[in-house]
N, C-alpha and C positions, 0 to 999 in steps of 0.2 A: 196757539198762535193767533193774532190780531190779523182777519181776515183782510181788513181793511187797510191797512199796510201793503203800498206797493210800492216798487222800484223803479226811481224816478227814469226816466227817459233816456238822458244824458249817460247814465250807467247800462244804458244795455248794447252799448260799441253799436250803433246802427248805422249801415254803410249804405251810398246811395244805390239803387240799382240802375243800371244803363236803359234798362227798357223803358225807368219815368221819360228820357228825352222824347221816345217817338210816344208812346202813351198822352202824357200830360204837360207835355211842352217843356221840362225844368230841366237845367244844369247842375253842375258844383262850383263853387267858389274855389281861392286856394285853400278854406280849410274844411273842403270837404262836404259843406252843406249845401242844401239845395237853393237854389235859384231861378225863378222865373222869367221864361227866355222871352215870354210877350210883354210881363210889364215890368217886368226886373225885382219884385218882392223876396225879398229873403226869409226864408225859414231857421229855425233854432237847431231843428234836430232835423234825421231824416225818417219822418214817419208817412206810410205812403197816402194814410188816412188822410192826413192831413194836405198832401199835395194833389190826390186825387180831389177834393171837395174844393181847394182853391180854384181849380183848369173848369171843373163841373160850373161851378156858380158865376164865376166872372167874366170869363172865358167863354163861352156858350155860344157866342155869335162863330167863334174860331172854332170848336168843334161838330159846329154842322157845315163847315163850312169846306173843310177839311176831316170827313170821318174815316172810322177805320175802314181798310178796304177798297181805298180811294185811290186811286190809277198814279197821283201825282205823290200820294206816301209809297205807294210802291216801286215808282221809279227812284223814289230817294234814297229808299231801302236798299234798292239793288245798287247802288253807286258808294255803297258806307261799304270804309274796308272790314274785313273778316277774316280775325283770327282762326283759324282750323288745324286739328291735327291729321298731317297726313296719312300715318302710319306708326305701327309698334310693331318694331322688326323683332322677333324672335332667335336667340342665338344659340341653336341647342349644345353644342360640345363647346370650343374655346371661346374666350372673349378676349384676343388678340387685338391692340390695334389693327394689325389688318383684316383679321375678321372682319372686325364693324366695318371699316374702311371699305372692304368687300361689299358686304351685306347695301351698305349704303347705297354706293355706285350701282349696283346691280338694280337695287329698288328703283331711283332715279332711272335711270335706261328705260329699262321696262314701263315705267311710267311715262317715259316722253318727255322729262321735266327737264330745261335748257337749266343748265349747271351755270348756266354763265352772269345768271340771275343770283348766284350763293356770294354772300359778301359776307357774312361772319357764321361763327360758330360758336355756340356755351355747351360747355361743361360744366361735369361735376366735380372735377379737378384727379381726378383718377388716374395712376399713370400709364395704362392702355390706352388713355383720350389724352393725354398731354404730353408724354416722352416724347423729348427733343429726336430720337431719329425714327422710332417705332411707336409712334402713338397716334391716336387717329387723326389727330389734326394735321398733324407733318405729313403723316400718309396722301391725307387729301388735298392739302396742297401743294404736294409733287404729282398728284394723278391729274388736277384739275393745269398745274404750271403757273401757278399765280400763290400772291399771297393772301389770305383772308386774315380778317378780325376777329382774334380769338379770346374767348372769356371764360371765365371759371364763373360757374353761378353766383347771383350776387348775393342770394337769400341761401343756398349750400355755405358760402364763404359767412353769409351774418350768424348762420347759427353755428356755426365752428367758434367764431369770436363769445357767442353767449357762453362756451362751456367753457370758459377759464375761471370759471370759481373755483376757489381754496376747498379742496376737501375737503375741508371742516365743512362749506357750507352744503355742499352738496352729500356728506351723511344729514344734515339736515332733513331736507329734499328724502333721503332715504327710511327716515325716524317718519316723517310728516304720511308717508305711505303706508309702512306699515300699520300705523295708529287706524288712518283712514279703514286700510283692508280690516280689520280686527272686528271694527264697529259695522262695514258696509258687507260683508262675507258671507256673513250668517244672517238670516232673514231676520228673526227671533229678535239679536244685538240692533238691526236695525230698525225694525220697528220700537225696539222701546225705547233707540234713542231718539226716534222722532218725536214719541210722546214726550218726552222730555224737554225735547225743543218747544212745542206747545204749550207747555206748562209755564215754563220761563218768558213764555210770546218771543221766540227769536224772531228777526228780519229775515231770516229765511228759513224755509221748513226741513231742510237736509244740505247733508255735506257734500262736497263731489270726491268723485274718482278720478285719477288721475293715469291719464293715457298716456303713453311712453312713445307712443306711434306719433301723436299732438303732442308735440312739446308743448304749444301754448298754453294745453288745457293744466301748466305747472303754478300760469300767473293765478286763477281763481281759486285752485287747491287751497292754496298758502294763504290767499285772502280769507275764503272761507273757514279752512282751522283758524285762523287767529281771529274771528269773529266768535267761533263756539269754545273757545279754550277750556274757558271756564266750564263749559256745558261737559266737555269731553273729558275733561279730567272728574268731574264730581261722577260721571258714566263709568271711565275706566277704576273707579274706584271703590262705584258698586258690583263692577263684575271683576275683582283683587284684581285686575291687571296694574302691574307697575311699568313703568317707561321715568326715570328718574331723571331722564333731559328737561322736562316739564317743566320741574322746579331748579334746573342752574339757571343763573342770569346767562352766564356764556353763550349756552345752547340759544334760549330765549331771544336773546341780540342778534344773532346770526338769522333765529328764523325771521326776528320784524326786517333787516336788511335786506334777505330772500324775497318778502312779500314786495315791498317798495321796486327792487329789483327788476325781478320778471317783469312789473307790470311795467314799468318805460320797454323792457324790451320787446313785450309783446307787445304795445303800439307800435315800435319802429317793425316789429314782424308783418302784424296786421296792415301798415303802411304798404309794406313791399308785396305784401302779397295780392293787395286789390289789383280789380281787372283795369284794363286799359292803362295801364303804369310804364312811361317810356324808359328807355335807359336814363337819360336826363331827371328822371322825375326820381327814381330809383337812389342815382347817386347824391344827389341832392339830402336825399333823407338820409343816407349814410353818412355823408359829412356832417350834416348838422347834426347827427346824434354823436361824432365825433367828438363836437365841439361839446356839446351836451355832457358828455363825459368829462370835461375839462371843468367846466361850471360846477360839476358835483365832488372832480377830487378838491375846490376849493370851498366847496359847501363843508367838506370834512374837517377843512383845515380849519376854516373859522367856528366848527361847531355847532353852527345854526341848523342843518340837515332841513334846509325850506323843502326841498326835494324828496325830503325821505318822511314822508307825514307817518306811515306807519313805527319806524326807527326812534321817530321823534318823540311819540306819545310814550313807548316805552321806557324812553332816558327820562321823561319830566318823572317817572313814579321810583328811577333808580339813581344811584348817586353819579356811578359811573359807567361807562361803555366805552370799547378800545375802539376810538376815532381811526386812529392811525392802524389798525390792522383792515378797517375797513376803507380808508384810502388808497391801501394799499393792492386791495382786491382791483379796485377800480381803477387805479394807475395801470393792472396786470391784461385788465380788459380793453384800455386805451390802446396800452401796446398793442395788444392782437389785433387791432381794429388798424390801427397805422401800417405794419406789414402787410397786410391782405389790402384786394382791391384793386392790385398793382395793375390791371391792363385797362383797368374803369380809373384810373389814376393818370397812365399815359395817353391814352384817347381823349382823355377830358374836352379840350380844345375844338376835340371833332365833335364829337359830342355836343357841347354848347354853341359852337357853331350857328348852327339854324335858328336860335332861338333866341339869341342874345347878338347884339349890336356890338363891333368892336369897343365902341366908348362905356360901356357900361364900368361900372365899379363893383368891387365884391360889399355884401354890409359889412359896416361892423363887426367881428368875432362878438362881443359883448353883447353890443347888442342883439344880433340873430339870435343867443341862445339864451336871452330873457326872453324874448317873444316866444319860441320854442318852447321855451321851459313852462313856462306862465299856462300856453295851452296845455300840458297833464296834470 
């Protein structure tokens, strides 16, 4: 392998960390990159190298002026709100709605903590937390006498919406593992297929594993097999393993769809699951990947797949690939994505409330999901 060869910046998902603000003065824009809150300079990527040595060099007058440890960062500190987790109630025999409901109350009591402060609740949509007259929600707002704001996770709910693939594609998913485990299992297998990789100089030295616990870790799986195909099949066929999906187009089209796939979904994952993410910030990304999905069942229709670069490369080297069965997955995803959501759907209003000015307008559908689209 070409030692020399490395992986550009922009590929390595780098998110900002919170701790650059009080550290080194710098913000996020809205798309995520850093920004300098003294002289307003914009950064490409977020590397901390790079924003540590911008605060260090230009900066200098501002950080002796204000160093760590300083009476006036630590009053500011103490004044920034903070996320905390209270507690992990334990529930050893039932897990009843009123169980929890139980368990809760009591925790709350004993702690001292005024209830009267509880304005909403999430779940995970389970019907011990959600049954209309014995679930925990109902429970607690008949013990508290008021109504609260209840929600079903929104990242539980987005990854229910990722599982509506076509079985077909998700034996894919199943073929792509096995392969994997066969070559990474056995020490022996993997080492000589790393030599292998060497030999050929791949872009990357080894394959991944793929975690069942991470779903995300589904998007680089698929990228990385269809980066080594060729590597893996010339391997599986010096040790007689057959796996005959390899060589159908069918099979083949379904995994370049998978790859392209995950990876919008695991940015809109990766989106929701960053810290400091309000409800507003959250649904926002949900709808626009709505829309997102609308722009790609038309990307199918017209056949161009600008959206599907992986999908794409494989159709220029084949005659044909079933458009319509793959618009068809993605129409199946829209749908689950439009029934779900429903209480971040009715709140909306409260929601954007705070943030937005009655006059405002929504964008363009069109346009918001070229600008969307264009940044993956």
């Amino acid at each position: 392998m070409d030692k020399g060869k490395k992986i550009k910046i922009s590929e390595e998902n780098r998110v900002f960390n919170d701790t650059w603000t009080e550290s080194f003065a710098f913000s996020t824009d809205k798309t995520g990159l850093p920004v300098c809150l003294i002289c307003g300079e914009k950064f490409a990527n977020n590397k901390k190298s790079n924003i540590a040595r911008h605060f260090q060099n230009k900066h200098t007058a501002f950080a002796e002026k204000y160093p760590d440890g300083d009476e006036r960062r630590k009053a500011v500190a103490e004044l920034m709100r903070k996320e905390e987790l209270i507690e992990l109630i334990p529930l050893e025999d039932q897990t009843r709605g009123e169980d929890i409901c139980k368990a809760v109350l009591d925790f709350l009591s004993a702690k001292e903590i005024n209830t009267n402060h509880l304005v909403s609740v999430a779940t995970d949509g389970a019907p011990s937390m959600r049954g209309a007259q014995k679930g925990f929600v109902a429970l607690l707002q008949k013990a508290l006498g008021r109504t609260l704001l209840s929600f079903h996770c929104i990242l539980h709910q987005e990854a229910l919406c990722a599982q509506t693939f076509p079985p077909e594609c998700t034996k894919v998913m199943d073929v792509v593992i096995q392969i994997v485990n066969k070559i990474m299992a056995k020490g022996l297998n993997h080492r000589q297929f790393r030599l292998l990789l060497d030999e050929v100089e791949s872009t990357y030295s080894d394959l991944l594993l793929h975690n069942k616990v991470r779903w995300l870790s589904r998007d680089e799986v698929l990228k990385r097999f269809v980066t080594y195909l060729e590597e893996v099949k010339t391997f599986l066929a010096c040790k007689e393993l057959t796996f005959a999906e390899l060589e159908q187009s069918e099979w083949l089209e379904k995994l370049h769809f998978m790859v392209d796939m995950t990876a919008h979904l695991n940015m809109l994952n990766t989106t929701l699951q960053g810290k400091g993410g309000t409800a507003l910030h959250m649904l926002e990304e949900v709808l626009a990947f709505e829309r997102k999905l609308t722009v790609f069942v038309k990307d199918f229709q017209r056949g161009t797949l600008s959206h599907f670069p992986s999908l794409r490369e494989f159709k220029q080297s084949h005659d044909t690939i079933n458009l319509e069965y793959f618009k068809s997955a993605i129409t199946a995803m829209q749908s689950s994505f439009g029934k779900r959501f429903c209480e971040f759907r009715e709140e909306k209003k409260h929601i954007i409330l705070p943030c937005h000015s009655p006059g405002d307008r929504s964008i363009p559908i069109e346009y918001d999901c070229i600008c969307r689209c264009k940044s993956t």
